[in-house]
N, C-alpha and C positions, 0 to 999 in steps of 0.2 A: 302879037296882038292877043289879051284876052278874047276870050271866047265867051259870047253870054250863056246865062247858067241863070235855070231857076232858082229862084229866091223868096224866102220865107216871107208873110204880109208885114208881120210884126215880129220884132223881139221875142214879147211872150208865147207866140205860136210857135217858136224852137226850142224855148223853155219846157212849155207843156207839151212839146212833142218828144225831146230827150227824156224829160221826165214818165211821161208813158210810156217810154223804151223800158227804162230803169224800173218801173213800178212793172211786177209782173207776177206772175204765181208764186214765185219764190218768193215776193213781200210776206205772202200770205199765209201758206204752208213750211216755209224752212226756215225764216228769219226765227219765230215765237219759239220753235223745238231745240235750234241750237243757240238760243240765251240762256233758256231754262239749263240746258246739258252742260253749257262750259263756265259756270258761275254766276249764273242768275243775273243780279244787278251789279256783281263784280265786271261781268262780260263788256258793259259801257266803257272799262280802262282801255285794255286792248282793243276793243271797237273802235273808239274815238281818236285811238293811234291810227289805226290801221286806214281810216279815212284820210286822214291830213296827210301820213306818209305813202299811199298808198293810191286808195279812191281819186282826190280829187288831186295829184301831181301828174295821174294819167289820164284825169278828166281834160285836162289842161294841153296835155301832150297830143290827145287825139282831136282836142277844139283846134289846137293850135296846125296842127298838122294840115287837114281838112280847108280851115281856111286860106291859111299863106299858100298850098299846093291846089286849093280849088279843084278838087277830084275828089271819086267815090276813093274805096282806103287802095286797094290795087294801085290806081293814078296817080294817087298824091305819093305812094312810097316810089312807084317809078320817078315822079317828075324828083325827088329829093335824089335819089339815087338809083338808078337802072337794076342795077343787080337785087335789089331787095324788092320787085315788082309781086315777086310768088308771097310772099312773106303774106302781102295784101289780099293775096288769089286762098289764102289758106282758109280763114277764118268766114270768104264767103263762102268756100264750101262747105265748112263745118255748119255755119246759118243755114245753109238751103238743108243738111239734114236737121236740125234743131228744128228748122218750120213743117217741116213734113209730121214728127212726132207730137208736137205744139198742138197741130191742127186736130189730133186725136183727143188730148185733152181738153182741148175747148170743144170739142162734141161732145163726150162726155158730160163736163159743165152743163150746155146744153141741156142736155136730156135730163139732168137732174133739176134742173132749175124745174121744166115742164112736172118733174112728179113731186118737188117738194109743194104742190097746190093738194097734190091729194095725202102724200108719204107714200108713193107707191114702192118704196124697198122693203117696207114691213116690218117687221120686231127684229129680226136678224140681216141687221146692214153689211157686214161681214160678206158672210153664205150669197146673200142677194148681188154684192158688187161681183165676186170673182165668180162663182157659177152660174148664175142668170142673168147679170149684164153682159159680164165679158165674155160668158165661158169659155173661158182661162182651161186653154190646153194644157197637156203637161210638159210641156218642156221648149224651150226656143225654138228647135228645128223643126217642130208639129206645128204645121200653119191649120189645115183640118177644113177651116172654110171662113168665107166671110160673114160677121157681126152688119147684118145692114143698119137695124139701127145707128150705130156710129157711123159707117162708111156716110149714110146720110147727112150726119151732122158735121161731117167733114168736107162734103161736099158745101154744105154753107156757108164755114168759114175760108174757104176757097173763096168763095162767090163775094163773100164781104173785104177780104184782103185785094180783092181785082178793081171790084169799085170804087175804095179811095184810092187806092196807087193807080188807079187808071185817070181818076180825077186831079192828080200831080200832086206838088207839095203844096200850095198857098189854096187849093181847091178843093182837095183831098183829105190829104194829115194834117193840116194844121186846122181847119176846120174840123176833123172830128176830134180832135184830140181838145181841143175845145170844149166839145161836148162832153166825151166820154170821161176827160181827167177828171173836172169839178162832179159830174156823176157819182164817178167813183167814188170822191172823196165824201160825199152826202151819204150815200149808203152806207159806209165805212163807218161815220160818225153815229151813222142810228144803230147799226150794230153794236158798235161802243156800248152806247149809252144806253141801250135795252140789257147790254150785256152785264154790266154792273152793276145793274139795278136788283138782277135775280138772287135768288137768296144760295149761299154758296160761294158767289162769284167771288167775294175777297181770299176763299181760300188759294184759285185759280191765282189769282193776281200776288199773294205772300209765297207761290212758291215761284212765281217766274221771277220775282224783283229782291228775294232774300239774298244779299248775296254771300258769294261761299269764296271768301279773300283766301284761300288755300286756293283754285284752281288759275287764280291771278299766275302763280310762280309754275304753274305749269306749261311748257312750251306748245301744248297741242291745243290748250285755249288762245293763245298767240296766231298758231296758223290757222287754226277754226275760222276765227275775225280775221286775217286776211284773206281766207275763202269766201268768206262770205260777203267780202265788200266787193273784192272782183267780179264773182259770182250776179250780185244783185245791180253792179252800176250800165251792166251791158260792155264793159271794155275789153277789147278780143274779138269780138265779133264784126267789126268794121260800118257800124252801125255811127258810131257817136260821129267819127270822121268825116261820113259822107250829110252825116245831116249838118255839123258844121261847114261843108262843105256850100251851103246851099246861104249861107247869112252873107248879107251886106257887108263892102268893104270895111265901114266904119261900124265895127261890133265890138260890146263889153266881153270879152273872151273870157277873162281869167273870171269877173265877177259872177257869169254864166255856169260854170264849173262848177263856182262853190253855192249857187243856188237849187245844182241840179241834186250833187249830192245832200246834203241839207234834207230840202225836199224828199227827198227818197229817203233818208234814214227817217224822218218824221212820220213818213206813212208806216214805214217798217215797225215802228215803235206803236203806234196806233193799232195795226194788224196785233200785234203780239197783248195788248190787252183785251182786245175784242174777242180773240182765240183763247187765252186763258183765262175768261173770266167766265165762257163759258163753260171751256173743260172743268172749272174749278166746281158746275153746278152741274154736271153728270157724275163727277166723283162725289158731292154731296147727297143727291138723290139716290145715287146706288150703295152710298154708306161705304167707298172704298178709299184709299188713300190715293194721292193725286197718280204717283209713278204709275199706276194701272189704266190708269187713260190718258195720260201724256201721250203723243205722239208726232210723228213731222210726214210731211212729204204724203202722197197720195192717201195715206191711210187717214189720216188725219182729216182733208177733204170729202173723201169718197166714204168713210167706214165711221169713224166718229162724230162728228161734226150730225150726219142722218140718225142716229142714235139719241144724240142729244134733241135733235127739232120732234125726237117720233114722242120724247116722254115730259117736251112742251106744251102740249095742246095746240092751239089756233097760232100763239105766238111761233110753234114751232114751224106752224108752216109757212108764216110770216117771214120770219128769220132765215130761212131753208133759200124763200125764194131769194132774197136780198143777198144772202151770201153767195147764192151761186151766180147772180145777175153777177155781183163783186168779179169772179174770178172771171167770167163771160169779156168783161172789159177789160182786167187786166192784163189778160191774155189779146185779148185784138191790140191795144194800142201798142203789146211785146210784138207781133205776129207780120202788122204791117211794119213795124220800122225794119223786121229783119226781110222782107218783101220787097222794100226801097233801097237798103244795101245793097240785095243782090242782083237785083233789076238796074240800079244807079251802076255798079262795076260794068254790066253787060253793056248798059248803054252806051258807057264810054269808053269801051273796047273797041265795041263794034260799030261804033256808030250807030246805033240802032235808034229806033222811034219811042218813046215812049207805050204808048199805047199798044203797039204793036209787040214788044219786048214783055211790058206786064203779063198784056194775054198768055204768050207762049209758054212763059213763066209759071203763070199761074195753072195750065194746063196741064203740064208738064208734072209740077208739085203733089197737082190733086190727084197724079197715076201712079204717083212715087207712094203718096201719101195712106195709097189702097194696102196695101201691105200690112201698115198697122191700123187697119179694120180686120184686121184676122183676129184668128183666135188665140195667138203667140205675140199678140200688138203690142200688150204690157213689158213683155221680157225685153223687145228689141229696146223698147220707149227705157228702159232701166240701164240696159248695159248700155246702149250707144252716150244716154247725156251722162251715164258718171264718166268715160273716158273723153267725151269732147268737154266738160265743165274740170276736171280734175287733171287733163292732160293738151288737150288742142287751145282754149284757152288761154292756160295759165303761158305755154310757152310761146304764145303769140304775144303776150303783153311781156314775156322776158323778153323777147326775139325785138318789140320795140322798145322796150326801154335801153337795151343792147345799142340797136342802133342811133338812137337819139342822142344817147349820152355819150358813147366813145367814136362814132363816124361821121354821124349830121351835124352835131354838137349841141349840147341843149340852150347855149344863148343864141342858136341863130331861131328857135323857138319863141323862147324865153322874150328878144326883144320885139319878135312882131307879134307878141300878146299884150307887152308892157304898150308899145307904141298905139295899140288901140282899144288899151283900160284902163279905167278910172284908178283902179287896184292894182298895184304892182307887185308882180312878185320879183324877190330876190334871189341872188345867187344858190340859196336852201334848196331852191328848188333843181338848179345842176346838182347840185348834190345827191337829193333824191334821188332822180329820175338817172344818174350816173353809178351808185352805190347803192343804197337802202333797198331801191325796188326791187333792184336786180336781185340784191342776195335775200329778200324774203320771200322772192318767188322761188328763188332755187331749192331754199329751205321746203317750201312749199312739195314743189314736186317733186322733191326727192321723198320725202316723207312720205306722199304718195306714192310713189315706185316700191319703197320698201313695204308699205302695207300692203303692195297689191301682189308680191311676189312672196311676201308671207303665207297669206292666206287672200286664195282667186275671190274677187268677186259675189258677194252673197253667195256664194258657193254653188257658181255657175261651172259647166264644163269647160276645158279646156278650147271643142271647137266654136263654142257660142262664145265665148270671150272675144277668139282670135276674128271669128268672122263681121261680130257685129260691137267688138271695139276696135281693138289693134288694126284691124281692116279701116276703119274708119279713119284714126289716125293716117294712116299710108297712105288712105285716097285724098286728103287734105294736103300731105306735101306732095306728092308725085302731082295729081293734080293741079297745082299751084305752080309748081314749076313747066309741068306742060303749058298750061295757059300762057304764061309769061314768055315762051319762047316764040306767039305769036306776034304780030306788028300792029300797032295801033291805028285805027283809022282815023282818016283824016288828020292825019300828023298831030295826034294828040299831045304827046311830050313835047313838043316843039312849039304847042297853040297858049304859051303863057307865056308873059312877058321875062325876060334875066333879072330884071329889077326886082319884080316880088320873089325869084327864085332866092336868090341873092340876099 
């Protein structure tokens, strides 16, 4: 006999909650730096592959999975197969580290958002973020002391991930994500649009969309865009699984996939002209060529981006505050759904309560999460997500596309997606999810392996490598596999009917 199981109000409250999964800092800061870097508006070929063969065959596999097994991702690979339970247990422990480091950059955001009313980083945003925001120890193993300001802002976004996962899914996430996604996207558009209005801004936007049909035939623009689609859709993480896990028996599945990704490359595409069109008017005003203030990933948020609002005037502070509100949300609607994975796994392990499971959860996160309030917070926050985004990841979507294609089978998928959508997909799609994915991930991380044994790591030591990545990896399988050797309460594997298993 099924077991009831919450469920979303609406359709669109899964859409706009996958989608605020998907939608997350990485729209914001990594998507604009690596178009520019791997052929401009060339990058859209390979992109646009990389989605159809890639994005959404596994958008589909973890919709698909999630609902027919009705479980967080753990449950549903147990109920598909016993043996592959850990496989599921991996990628929630890789999230509970991902939200412990998360929660540091949304304080961060935080606290910027509060000084872009005045500029309070001053003429030198650089100097200002790593010695007197963070003061950035020298080296990973020098923790030295706690950053209260952040630990503070950490503590909030604690507080804010407890109260809608506390308030469940149709109470909670779906109701904020309601709010927060159309927010977001308002902000976004006046960003946009102030952006391109500033004098400059078109040089910003001819160097992101020139494209450079030479870097097409290169194979590392190939696996860039499919890093980056995995990367930004949330797949690996056990996220997408359990929130389809939560949809009504009769749901548009496959057409849900291709709305989520869509959705998400269009923010992605949005973020990337609102970022270089203003980069393109810091490099006008200071009379320098674009390459000298290009840049991705925190420096870009934290170091340029304040550079640019400090020699805007009033608009600068205008814009300062909106973009940082921007990543504030991003980041909650990324924060909770990786909250609801790993609270949804516990719950239906252990049987546990709701509210009860959140709390402890959430307690728990916020002592883990003190660590990066120190003064070494950045280093862990750098080494840990390149080795879970470049290696726990990637081989948790090999590891399912693995077992989909050659042991579950992907038409026993495939038909209970067709059977309740409008859109069918075809046999293409065994194929994918059988060949294509599999060898573009393996391509993926082998290439990864070979760069990293190249040359370590931004040229970090050998024991900060091993402790605060390769440890991280080991704790995700060993991990996974210890949990798995537990027994499920309340006869979970056994609490769904043979029919849907079937």
């Amino acid at each position: 006999m099924q077991e009831d199981r919450e469920q979303w109000g609406t359709k669109i409250g899964f859409i706009l909650a996958a989608i605020g999964s998907a939608v997350g800092l990485g729209n914001i800061w990594r998507f604009p730096y690596v178009v520019y870097s791997n052929g401009g508006g060339a990058f859209l070929i390979p992109y646009l592959c990389a989605i159809f063969t890639a994005g959404i065959p596994l958008l589909i596999l973890e919709y698909g999975m999630g609902h027919k097994f009705k479980g967080s991702t753990p449950l549903s690979l147990a109920r598909a197969n016993k043996k592959f339970e850990w496989i599921g247990w991996w990628p929630i422990i890789s999230s509970s580290v991902i939200l412990c480091y998360y929660s540091m950059i949304l304080s961060w955001a935080i606290k910027y958002m509060n000084m872009s009313f005045t500029k309070a980083w001053g003429k030198d945003s650089n100097s200002f973020f790593y010695n007197d925001f963070l003061n950035l120890s020298d080296s990973p193993l020098n923790f030295v002391g706690i950053v209260w300001p952040i630990l503070i802002g950490i503590a909030i976004i604690w507080v804010i991930n407890w109260f809608i996962c506390y308030k469940g899914i149709k109470s909670g996430i779906e109701k904020t994500s309601k709010i927060l996604l159309p927010s977001l996207l308002v902000i976004m558009i006046i960003i946009v649009i102030r952006g391109v209005t500033l004098e400059g801004a078109s040089v910003g936007l001819n160097t992101l969309f020139t494209p450079d049909w030479d870097k097409v035939k290169n194979p590392q623009v190939w696996i860039a865009a499919y890093g980056q689609v995995f990367f930004s859709l949330s797949i690996g993480t056990g996220i997408m699984m359990t929130y389809s896990s939560y949809l009504p028996k009769k749901t548009d599945i496959n057409n849900s996939a291709f709305m989520t990704a869509f959705a998400n490359c269009g923010f992605e595409f949005l973020s990337a002209i609102g970022v270089f069109a203003i980069l393109g008017v810091m490099a006008t005003s200071q009379g320098v060529p674009m390459e000298e203030v290009v840049t991705g990933g925190i420096g870009l948020a934290f170091i340029a981006f304040p550079k640019v609002f400090t020699m805007m005037g009033i608009w600068g502070n205008i814009l300062g505050v909106l973009f940082f509100s921007c990543l504030v949300f991003a980041g909650i609607t990324s924060s909770v759904s990786l909250v609801e994975a790993i609270s949804s796994a516990v719950i239906d392990k252990f049987d546990g309560k709701r509210k009860k499971v959140v709390t402890y959860m959430c307690l728990i996160g916020f002592a883990t999460s003190i660590v990066f309030a120190s003064n070494a917070g950045l280093y862990l926050l750098d080494i840990m997500d390149n080795f879970i985004n470049n290696y726990g990841i990637v081989v948790v979507g090999l590891l399912e596309a693995f077992i989909i294609g050659w042991i579950i089978k992907p038409k026993v998928i495939r038909e209970h997606t067709n059977k309740i959508s409008y859109f069918k997909i075809g046999k293409w799609w065994d194929i994918i999810i059988k060949y294509v994915t599999p060898t573009l991930l393996t391509i993926t991380l082998i290439q990864s392996l070979i760069n990293e044994f190249k040359s370590p790591y931004e040229g970090y030591d050998s024991i900060s490598l091993l402790l605060y990545g390769w440890d991280i990896i080991a704790l995700g399988i060993i991990g996974g596999l210890l949990i798995s050797k537990k027994s499920w309460k309340n006869s979970k594997l056994e609490n769904i009917s043979s029919k849907e298993i079937l």
